[in-house]
Residue, then its C-alpha position, 0 to 999 in steps of 0.5 A: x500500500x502507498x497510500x496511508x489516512x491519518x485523521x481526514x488526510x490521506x498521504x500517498x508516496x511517491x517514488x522518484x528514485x530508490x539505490x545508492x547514494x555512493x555514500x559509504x555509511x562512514x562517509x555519510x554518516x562521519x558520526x555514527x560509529x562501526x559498532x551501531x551499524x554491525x549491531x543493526x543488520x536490519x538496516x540492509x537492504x533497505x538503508x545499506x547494501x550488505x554487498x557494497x557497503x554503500x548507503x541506499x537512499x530514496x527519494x520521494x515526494x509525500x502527496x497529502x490531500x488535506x481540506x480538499x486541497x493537493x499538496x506536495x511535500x518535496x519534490x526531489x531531484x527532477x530531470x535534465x538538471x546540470x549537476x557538476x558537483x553532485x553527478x549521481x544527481x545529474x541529467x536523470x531521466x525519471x517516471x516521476x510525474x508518471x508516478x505522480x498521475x498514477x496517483x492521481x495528479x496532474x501539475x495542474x491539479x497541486x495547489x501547494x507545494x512544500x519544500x523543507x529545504x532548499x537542497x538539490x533533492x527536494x526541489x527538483x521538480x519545481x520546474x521542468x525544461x521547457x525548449x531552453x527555459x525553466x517553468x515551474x512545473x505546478x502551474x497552479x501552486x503556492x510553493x512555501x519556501x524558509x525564507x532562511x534557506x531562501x536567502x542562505x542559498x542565493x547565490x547573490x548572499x555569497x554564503x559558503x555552505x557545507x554542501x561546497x558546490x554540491x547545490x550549484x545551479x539549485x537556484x537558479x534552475x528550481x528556485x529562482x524561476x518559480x519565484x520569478x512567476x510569483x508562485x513562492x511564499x517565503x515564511x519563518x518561524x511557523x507557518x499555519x497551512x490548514x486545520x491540519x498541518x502546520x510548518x515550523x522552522x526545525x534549524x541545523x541541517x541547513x539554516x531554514x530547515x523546517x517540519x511539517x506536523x500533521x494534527x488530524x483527530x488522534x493521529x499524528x505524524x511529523x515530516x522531517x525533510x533531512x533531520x533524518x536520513x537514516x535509522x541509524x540516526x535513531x539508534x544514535x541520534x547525535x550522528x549528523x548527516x555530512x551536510x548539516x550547516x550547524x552540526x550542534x544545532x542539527x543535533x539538538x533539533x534532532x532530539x527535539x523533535x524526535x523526543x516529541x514524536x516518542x511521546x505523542x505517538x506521532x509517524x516520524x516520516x524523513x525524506x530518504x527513507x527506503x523500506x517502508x518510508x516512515x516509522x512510529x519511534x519509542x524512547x531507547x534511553x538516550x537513543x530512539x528505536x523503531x516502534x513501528x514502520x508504517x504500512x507503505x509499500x516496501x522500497x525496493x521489492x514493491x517500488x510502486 
C-alpha cells in the first residue's frame, strides 16, 4: 500500500528514485560509529547494501490531500538538471510525474507545494525544461519556501555552505524561476497551512530547515525533510548527516523533535527513507528505536 489516512488526510508516496547514494555509511554518516551499524543488520537492504557497503537512499515526494486541497511535500531531484558537483544527481531521466498521475495528479491539479529545504533533492521538480527555459512545473501552486534557506542559498548572499558546490545551479534552475512567476511564499518561524498541518522552522541541517506536523483527530505524524536520513540516526541520534550547516544545532533539533514524536505517538516520516518510508519511534534511553514502520509499500521489492 502507498497510500496511508491519518485523521481526514490521506498521504500517498511517491517514488522518484530508490539505490545508492555512493555514500559509504562512514562517509555519510562521519558520526555514527562501526559498532551501531554491525549491531543493526536490519538496516540492509533497505538503508545499506550488505554487498557494497554503500548507503541506499530514496527519494520521494509525500502527496497529502488535506481540506480538499493537493499538496506536495518535496519534490526531489527532477530531470535534465546540470549537476557538476553532485553527478549521481545529474541529467536523470525519471517516471516521476508518471508516478505522480498514477496517483492521481496532474501539475495542474497541486495547489501547494512544500519544500523543507532548499537542497538539490527536494526541489527538483519545481520546474521542468521547457525548449531552453525553466517553468515551474505546478502551474497552479503556492510553493512555501524558509525564507532562511531562501536567502542562505542565493547565490547573490555569497554564503559558503557545507554542501561546497554540491547545490550549484539549485537556484537558479528550481528556485529562482518559480519565484520569478510569483508562485513562492517565503515564511519563518511557523507557518499555519490548514486545520491540519502546520510548518515550523526545525534549524541545523541547513539554516531554514523546517517540519511539517500533521494534527488530524488522534493521529499524528511529523515530516522531517533531512533531520533524518537514516535509522541509524535513531539508534544514535547525535550522528549528523555530512551536510548539516550547524552540526550542534542539527543535533539538538534532532532530539527535539524526535523526543516529541516518542511521546505523542506521532509517524516520524524523513525524506530518504527506503523500506517502508516512515516509522512510529519509542524512547531507547538516550537513543530512539523503531516502534513501528508504517504500512507503505516496501522500497525496493514493491517500488510502486
Amino acid at each position: 500500500m502507498s497510500q496511508i489516512t491519518l485523521g481526514d488526510v490521506t498521504i500517498t508516496r511517491v517514488l522518484e528514485y530508490f539505490g545508492p547514494v555512493e555514500m559509504t555509511p562512514e562517509t555519510f554518516f562521519p558520526d555514527s560509529s562501526k559498532e551501531v551499524w554491525d549491531g543493526a543488520p536490519w538496516l540492509a537492504p533497505h538503508f545499506v547494501d550488505p554487498t557494497t557497503n554503500i548507503v541506499n537512499s530514496a527519494i520521494q515526494t509525500w502527496l497529502l490531500r488535506s481540506e480538499g486541497r493537493t499538496i506536495l511535500v518535496d519534490t526531489g531531484v527532477g530531470n535534465h538538471k546540470e549537476r557538476p558537483y553532485s553527478p549521481v544527481w545529474s541529467h536523470l531521466e525519471t517516471d516521476f510525474l508518471h508516478n505522480l498521475a498514477r496517483a492521481g495528479v496532474r501539475p495542474e491539479d497541486v495547489d501547494v507545494v512544500i519544500n523543507t529545504h532548499l537542497h538539490v533533492d527536494h526541489v527538483g521538480w519545481n520546474t521542468y525544461l521547457d525548449g531552453r527555459s525553466w517553468v515551474p512545473t505546478f502551474p497552479n501552486a503556492t510553493y512555501l519556501m524558509p525564507k532562511d534557506d531562501f536567502d542562505f542559498w542565493n547565490p547573490a548572499n555569497n554564503h559558503r555552505p557545507a554542501l561546497g558546490r554540491g547545490n550549484q545551479n539549485v537556484f537558479e534552475d528550481s528556485v529562482a524561476p518559480v519565484h520569478q512567476a510569483g508562485q513562492v511564499l517565503l515564511w519563518e518561524d511557523s507557518h499555519q497551512i490548514d486545520e491540519h498541518l502546520r510548518l515550523d522552522a526545525a534549524p541545523g541541517h541547513t539554516p531554514g530547515s523546517s517540519t511539517l506536523t500533521l494534527t488530524s483527530g488522534s493521529d499524528r505524524a511529523v515530516f522531517v525533510g533531512d533531520m533524518l536520513h537514516n535509522p541509524v540516526q535513531l539508534l544514535e541520534p547525535d550522528s549528523n548527516s555530512c551536510f548539516c550547516e550547524d552540526p550542534a544545532l542539527a543535533r539538538a533539533t534532532r532530539r527535539k523533535v524526535l523526543g516529541w514524536a516518542a511521546d505523542n505517538n506521532a509517524l516520524v516520516i524523513p525524506a530518504h527513507l527506503g523500506g517502508h518510508g516512515a516509522a512510529e519511534v519509542s524512547r531507547d534511553g538516550s537513543a530512539f528505536a523503531v516502534k513501528s514502520w508504517a504500512p507503505f509499500s516496501l522500497y525496493p521489492t514493491e517500488p510502486s
